[in-house]
C-alpha positions, 0 to 999 in steps of 0.5 A: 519464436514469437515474443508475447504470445503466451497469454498464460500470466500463471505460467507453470505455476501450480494450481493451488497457489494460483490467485482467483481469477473473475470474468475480467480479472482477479477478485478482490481487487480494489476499485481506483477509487479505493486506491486513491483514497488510501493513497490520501489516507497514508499522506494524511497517516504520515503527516500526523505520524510525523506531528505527533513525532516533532511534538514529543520531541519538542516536548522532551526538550522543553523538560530537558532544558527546564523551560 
């Protein structure tokens, strides 16, 4: 019995619910770029997420106290 020598990543896996797969891999992957740039894109999507959070907060406070 070898180990890893089935090169079949599908496996028994029917037909019809088998992704695309190109010359060199699957279709419709993302480049590393476009990953990188999304990784970005959530950080700066979190931090103002988060700014908008604190300030309304900090907002509700202030009426809540009368300032």
């Amino acid at each position: 019995m070898t180990v890893f020598s089935d090169l079949n990543l599908d496996g028994n896996t029917p037909v019809r619910a088998r992704p695309a797969h190109g010359e060199w891999g699957p279709n419709a992957v993302d480049s590393t770029a476009v990953r990188k740039r999304h990784r970005v894109y959530a950080v700066i999507a979190f931090v103002v997420a988060l700014a908008v959070i604190v300030g309304v907060g900090y907002f509700w406070y202030r009426v809540a106290m009368g300032y």
